[in-house]
C-alpha positions as CSV (number, residue, x, y, z in Angstrom):
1,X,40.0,-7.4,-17.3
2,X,37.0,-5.0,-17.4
3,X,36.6,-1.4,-17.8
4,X,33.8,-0.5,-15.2
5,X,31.2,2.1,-16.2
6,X,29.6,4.7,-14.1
7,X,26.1,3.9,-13.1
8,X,24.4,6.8,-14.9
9,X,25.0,5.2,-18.5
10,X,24.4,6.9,-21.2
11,X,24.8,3.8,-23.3
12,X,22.3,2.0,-21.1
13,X,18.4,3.1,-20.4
14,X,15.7,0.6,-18.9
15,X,12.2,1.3,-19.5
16,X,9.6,-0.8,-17.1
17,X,6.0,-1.9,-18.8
18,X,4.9,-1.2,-15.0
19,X,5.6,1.8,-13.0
20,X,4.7,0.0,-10.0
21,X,4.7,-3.7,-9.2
22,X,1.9,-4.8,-7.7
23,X,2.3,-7.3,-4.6
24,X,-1.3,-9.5,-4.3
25,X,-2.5,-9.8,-0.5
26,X,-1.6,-13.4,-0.9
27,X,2.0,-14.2,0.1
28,X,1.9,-16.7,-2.4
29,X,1.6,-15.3,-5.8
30,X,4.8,-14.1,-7.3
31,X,5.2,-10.9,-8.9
32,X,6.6,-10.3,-12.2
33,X,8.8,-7.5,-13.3
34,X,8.4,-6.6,-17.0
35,X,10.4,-4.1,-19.3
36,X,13.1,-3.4,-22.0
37,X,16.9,-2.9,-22.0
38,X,17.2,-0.1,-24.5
39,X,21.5,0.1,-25.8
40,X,22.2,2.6,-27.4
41,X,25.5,2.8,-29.5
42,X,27.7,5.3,-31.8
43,X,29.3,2.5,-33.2
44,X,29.2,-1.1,-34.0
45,X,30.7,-3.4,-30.6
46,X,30.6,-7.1,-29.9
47,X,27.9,-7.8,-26.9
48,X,29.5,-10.9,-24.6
49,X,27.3,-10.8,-21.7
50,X,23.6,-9.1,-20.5
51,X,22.0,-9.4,-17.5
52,X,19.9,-8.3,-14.7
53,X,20.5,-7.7,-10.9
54,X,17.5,-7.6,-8.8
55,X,18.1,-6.8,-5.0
56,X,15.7,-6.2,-1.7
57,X,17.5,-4.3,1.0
58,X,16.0,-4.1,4.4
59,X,17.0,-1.1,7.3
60,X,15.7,-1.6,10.3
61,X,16.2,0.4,13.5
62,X,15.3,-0.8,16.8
63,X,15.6,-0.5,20.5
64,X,17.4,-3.2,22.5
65,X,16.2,-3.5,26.4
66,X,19.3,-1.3,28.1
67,X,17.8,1.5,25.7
68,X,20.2,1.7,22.9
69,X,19.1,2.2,19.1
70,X,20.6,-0.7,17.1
71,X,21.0,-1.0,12.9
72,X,19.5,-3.9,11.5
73,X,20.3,-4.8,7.8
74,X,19.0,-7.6,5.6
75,X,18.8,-9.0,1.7
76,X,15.4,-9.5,0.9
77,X,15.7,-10.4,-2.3
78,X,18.5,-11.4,-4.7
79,X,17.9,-12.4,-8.7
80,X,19.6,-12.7,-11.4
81,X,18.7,-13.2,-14.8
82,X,20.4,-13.7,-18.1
83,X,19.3,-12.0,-21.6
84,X,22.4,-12.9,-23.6
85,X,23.4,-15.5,-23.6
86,X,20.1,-16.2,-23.2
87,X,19.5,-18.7,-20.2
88,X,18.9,-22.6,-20.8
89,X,16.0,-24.7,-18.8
90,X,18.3,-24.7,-15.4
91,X,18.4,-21.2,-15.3
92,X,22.3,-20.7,-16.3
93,X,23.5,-18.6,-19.3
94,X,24.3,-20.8,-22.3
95,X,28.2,-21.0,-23.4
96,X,27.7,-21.8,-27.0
97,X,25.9,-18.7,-27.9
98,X,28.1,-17.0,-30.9
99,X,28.5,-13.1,-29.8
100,X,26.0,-11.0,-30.9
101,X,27.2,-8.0,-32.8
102,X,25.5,-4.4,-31.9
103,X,25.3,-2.0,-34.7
104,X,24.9,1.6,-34.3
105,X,21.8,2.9,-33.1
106,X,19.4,1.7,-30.5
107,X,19.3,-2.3,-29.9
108,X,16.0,-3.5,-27.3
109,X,16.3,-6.9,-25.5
110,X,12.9,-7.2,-23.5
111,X,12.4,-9.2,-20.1
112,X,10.3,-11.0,-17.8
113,X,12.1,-11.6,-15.1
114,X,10.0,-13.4,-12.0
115,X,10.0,-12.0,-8.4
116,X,10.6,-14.2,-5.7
117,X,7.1,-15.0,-3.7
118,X,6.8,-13.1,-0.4
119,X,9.0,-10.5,-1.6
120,X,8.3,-7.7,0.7
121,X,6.4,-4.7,-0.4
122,X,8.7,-1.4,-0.9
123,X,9.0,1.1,2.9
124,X,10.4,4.4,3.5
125,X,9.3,4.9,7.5
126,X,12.0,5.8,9.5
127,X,12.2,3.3,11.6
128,X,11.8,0.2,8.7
129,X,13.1,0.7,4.8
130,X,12.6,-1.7,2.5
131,X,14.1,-0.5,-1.0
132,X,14.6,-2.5,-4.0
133,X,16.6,-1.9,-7.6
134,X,17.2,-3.6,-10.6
135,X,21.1,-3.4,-12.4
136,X,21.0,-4.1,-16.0
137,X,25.1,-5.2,-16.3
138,X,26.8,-5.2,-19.6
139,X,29.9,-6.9,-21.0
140,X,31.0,-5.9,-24.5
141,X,34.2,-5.5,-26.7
142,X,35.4,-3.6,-29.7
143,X,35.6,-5.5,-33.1
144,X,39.4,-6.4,-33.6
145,X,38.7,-4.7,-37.0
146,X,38.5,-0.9,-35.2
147,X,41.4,-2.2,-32.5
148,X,44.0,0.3,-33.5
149,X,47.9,0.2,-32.6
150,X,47.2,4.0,-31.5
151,X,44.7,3.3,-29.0
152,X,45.5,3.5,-25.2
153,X,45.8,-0.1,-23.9
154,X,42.5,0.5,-21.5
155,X,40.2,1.1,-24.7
156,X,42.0,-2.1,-26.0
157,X,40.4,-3.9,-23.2
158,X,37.0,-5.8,-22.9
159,X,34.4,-3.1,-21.2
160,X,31.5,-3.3,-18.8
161,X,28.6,-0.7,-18.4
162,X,25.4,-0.9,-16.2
163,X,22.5,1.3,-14.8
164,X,20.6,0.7,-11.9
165,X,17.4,1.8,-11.0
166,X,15.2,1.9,-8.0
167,X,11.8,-0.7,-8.2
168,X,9.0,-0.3,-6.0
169,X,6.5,-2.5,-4.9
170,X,3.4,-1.7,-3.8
171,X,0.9,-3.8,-1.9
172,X,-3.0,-4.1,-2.9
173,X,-5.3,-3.5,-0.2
174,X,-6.9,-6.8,0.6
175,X,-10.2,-7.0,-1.1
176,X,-12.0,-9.1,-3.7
177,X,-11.4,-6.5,-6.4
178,X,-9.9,-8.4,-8.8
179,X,-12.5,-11.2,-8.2
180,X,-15.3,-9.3,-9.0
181,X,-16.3,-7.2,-6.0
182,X,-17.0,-3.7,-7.0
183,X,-18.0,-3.0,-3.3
184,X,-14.8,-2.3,-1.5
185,X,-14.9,-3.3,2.5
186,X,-15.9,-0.7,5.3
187,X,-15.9,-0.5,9.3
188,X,-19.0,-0.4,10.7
189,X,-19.2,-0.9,14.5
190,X,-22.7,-1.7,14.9
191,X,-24.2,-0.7,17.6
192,X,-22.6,0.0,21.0
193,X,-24.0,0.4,24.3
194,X,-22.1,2.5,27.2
195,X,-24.0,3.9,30.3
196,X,-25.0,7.0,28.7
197,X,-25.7,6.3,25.0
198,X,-26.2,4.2,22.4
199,X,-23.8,4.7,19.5
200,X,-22.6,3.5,16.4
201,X,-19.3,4.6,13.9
202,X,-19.5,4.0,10.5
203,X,-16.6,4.7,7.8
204,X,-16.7,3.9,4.1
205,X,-13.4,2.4,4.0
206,X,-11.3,0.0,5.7
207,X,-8.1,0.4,3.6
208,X,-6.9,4.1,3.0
209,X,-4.1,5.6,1.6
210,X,-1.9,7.5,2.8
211,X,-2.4,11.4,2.2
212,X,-6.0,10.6,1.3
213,X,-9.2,11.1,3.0
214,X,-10.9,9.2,5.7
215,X,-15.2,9.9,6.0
216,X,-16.2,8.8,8.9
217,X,-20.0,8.9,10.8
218,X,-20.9,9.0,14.2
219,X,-23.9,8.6,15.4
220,X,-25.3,8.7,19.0
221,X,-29.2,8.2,21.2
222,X,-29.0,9.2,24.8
223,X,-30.1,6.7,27.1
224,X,-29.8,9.5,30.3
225,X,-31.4,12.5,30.1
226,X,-29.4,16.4,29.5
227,X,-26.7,14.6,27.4
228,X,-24.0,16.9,26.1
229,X,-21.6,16.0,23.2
230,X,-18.2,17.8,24.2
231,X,-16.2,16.4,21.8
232,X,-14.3,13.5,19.2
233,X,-11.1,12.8,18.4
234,X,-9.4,10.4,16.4
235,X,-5.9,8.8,16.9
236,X,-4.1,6.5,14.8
237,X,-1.8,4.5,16.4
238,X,1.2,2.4,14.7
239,X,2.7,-0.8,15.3
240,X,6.0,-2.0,14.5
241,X,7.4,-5.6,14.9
242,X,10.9,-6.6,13.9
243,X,12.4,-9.9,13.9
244,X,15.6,-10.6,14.7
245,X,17.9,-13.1,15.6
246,X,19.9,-13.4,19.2
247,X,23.2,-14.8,19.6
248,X,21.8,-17.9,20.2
249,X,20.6,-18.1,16.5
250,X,16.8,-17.9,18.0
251,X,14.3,-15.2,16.8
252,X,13.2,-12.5,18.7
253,X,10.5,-9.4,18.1
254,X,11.7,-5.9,18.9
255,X,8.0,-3.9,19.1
256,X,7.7,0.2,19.0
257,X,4.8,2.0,18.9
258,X,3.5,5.6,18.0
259,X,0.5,7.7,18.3
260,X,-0.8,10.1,15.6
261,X,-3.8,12.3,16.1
262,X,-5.5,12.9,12.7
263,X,-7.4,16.1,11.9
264,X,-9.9,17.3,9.5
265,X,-8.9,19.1,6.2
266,X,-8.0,22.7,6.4
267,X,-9.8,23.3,3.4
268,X,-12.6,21.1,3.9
269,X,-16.2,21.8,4.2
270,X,-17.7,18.3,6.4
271,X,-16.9,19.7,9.7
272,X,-19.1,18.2,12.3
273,X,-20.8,21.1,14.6
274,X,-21.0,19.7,18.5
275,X,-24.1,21.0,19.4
276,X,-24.3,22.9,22.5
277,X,-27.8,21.6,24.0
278,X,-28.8,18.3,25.1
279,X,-29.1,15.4,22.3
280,X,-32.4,14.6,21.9
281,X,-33.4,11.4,19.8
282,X,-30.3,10.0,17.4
283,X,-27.8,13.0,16.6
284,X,-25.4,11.9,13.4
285,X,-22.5,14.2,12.2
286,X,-20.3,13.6,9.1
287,X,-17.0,14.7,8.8
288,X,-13.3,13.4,7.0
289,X,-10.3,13.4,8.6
290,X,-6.8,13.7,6.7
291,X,-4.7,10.6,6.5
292,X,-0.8,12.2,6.9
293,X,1.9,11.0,4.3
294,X,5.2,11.8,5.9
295,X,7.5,9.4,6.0
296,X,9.0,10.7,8.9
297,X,5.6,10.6,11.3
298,X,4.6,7.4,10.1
299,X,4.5,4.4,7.3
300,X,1.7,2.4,5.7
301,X,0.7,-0.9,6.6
302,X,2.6,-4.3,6.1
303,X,1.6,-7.6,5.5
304,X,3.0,-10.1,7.9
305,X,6.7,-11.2,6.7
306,X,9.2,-13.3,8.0
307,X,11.1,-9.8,9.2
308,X,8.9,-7.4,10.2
309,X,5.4,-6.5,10.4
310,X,3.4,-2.8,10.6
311,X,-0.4,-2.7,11.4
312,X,-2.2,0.0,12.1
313,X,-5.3,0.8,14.5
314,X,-7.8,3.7,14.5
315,X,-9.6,5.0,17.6
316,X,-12.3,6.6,17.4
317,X,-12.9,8.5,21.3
318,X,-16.0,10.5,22.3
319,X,-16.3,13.0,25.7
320,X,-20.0,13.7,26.6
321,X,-21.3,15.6,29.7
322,X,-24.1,14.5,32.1
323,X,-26.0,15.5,35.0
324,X,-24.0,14.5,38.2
325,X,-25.4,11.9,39.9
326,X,-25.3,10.3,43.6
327,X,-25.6,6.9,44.6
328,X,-27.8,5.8,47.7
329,X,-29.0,2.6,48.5
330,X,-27.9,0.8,45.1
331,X,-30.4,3.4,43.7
332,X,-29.1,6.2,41.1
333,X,-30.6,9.3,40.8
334,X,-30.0,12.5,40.1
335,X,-29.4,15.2,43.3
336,X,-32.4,17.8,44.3
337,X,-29.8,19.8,46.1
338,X,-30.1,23.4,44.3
339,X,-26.1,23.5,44.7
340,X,-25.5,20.1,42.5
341,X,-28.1,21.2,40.1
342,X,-25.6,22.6,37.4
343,X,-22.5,19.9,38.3
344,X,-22.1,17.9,35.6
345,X,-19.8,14.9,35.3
346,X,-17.5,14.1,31.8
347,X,-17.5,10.1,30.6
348,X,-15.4,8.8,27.5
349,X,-15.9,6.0,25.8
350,X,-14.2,4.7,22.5
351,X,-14.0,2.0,19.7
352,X,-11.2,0.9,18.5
353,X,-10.8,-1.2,14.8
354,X,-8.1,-2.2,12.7
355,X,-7.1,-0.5,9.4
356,X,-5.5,-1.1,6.5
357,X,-3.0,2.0,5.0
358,X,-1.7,1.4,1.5
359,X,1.0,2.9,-0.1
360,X,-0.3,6.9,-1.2
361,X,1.8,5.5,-4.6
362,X,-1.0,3.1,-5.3
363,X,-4.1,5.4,-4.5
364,X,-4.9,6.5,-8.3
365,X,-4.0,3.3,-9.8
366,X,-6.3,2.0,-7.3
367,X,-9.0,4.2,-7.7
368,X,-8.8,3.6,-11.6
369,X,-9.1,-0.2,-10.9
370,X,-13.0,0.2,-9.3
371,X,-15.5,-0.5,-11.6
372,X,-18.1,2.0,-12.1
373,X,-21.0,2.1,-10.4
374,X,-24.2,0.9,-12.0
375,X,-26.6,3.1,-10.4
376,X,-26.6,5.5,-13.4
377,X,-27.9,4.4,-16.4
378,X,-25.5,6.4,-19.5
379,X,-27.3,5.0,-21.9
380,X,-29.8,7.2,-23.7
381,X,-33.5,6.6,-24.5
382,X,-33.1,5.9,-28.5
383,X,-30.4,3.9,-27.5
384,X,-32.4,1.7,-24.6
385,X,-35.4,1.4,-27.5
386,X,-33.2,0.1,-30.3
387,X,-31.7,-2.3,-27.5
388,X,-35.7,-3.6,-26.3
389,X,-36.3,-3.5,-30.2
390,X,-33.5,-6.7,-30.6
391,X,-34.4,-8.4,-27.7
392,X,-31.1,-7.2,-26.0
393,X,-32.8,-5.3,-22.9
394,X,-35.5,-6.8,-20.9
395,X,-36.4,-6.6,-17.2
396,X,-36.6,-10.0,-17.1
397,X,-33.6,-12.0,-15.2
398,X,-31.6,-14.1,-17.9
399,X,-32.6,-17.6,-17.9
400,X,-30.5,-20.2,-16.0
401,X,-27.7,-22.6,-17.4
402,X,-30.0,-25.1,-17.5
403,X,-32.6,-23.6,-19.5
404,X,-30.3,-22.3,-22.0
405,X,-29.1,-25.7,-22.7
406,X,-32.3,-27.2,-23.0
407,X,-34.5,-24.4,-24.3
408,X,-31.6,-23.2,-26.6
């Protein structure tokens, strides 16, 4: 029989190499989780039995077709691993191992323990949760040497602690990165033609976190004459797909949607200023927009798993205002009569492009990932000489393999 701990030990502490675990864009690779058990003890016990609980819990909430909400709960994930008595080659703890005898102070078993592959990447939206948390378990026993006849029969007993603690996973944005790549992706349109105008939206990135930034550029050349920009707005709009399983044992998707109009920066200074005259030429206006990170209005983006999927999409819609036109004998032009000479007609017209939101917990690890740019030259100028002086700096290419294997 075991005496069960609370799960806020003070005997037990776990300390992760990793804040975060990074999930690769793959659905392949398996991550690792890495850290140390810390035990800390007033007195000397025998240690019986460590180990590790990892579990994935998913909470889902969808809408069946008669209209009513229904819960949707799932294990992701499920792990266990052994520290001691350390495992053997199948994976199963060992039953020869001695016990192990823990003398005051503070004794550290470190682990490695290896994540399933495809493990889903940790959610807090509203309407999908995925939360994971690793339980460090502990069976251990006083030495029959400090059993005392005056003890209470429970401290007599073999006793169990544990701690748990909450894991999160974050996803990498899908780039080459970690290949090499210092140039992360962008959206770029191109150019578009509508009836009015030629136009073309640019933005910097195609993966952004979540209570980050967006820049984005639009730029537009009137093909009709007396063009008016009235205005731009952006909305992001959210996908959710859950899959779930009918009484027939056959899988089925349960889709929602949302909408989310994005704004610029209270604070910010890259306000575009509609102009209140006719384009002439190419007119281009800068501006950011502020990505929310609220849980509660939306989540970031999923890869697709074998339960659910989230994707996001950006729209980008513009209003302009021309002349009013008539239409007589397939011909348009534009009306003489002096009453029609100030009616003007609105068009829209809008883009639409997929984008990639990451977790907001990744955005500064990520940023510290980029390489730096090697536009600017740190070095100084003695430095750059004493360089040229070896033969280290030259403006040269360097030569190919195959010269430096036959030349070298």
């Amino acid at each position: 029989m075991l005496k069960k701990g609370s799960s806020g030990s003070k005997m037990l502490s776990i300390s992760l190499l990793e804040p975060i675990v990074f999930v690769g864009s793959s659905l392949e690779a398996s991550p690792v989780l890495r850290g140390i058990v810390n035990i800390h003890t007033t007195q000397s016990y025998t240690l019986t039995r460590l180990y590790l609980k990892f579990n994935g819990v998913m909470k889902a909430t969808y809408r069946e077709v008669e209209l009513k909400h229904k819960d949707h709960h799932k294990l992701v994930a499920s792990e266990r691993q052994f520290l001691y008595p350390a495992a053997n080659t199948n994976g199963e703890r060992s039953r020869t191992t001695k016990p192990l005898i823990l003398e005051a102070g503070i004794t550290r078993f470190a682990f490695e323990m290896p994540l399933p592959a495809g493990i889903p990447e940790t959610m807090n939206g509203s309407q999908i949760g995925v939360h994971h948390n690793l339980t460090v378990c502990l069976d251990y026993r006083r030495p029959i040497t400090t059993i005392s006849q005056y003890m209470l029969p429970d401290q007599r007993l073999d006793l169990h602690d544990e701690v748990k603690r909450e894991i999160i996973l974050a996803r990498m944005p899908d780039s080459g990165m970690l290949s090499g790549e210092n140039q992360m992706p962008n959206i770029d349109s191109n150019k578009h033609f509508s009836n009015w105008c030629q136009y073309r939206i640019t933005m910097e990135k195609k993966a952004v976190a979540t209570g980050s930034q967006l820049p984005i550029k639009i730029e537009i050349a009137p093909t009709v004459e007396h063009l008016t920009l009235k205005h731009f707005f952006l909305q992001l709009i959210e996908r959710r797909t859950i899959t779930v399983i009918d009484a027939l044992g056959r899988p089925q998707e349960r889709t929602s949607h949302s909408v989310i109009f994005l704004h610029p920066p209270k604070d910010t200074t890259q306000q575009i200023i509609v102009p209140n005259t006719p384009i002439k030429g190419v007119w281009e206006g800068n501006c950011v927009y502020q990505i929310p990170n609220n849980d509660k209005v939306m989540t970031h983006s999923s890869q697709a798993y074998a339960d659910f999927k989230v994707t996001h999409m950006l729209l980008v819609t513009i209003v302009v205002s021309v002349p009013h036109f008539k239409r007589r004998n397939m011909l348009q032009y534009f009306s003489s009569n002096s009453n029609n000479n100030n009616s003007r007609d609105s068009k829209t017209f809008s883009y639409q492009t997929p984008i990639d939101l990451v977790n907001g917990d990744v955005f500064q690890t990520w940023e510290m990932a980029k390489l730096p740019s090697y536009d600017n030259n740190p070095m100084t100028s003695e430095e750059i000489e004493k360089l040229t002086a070896h033969g280290l700096l030259s403006d040269s290419p360097p030569p190919t393999y195959e010269e430096a294997i036959l030349y070298h």
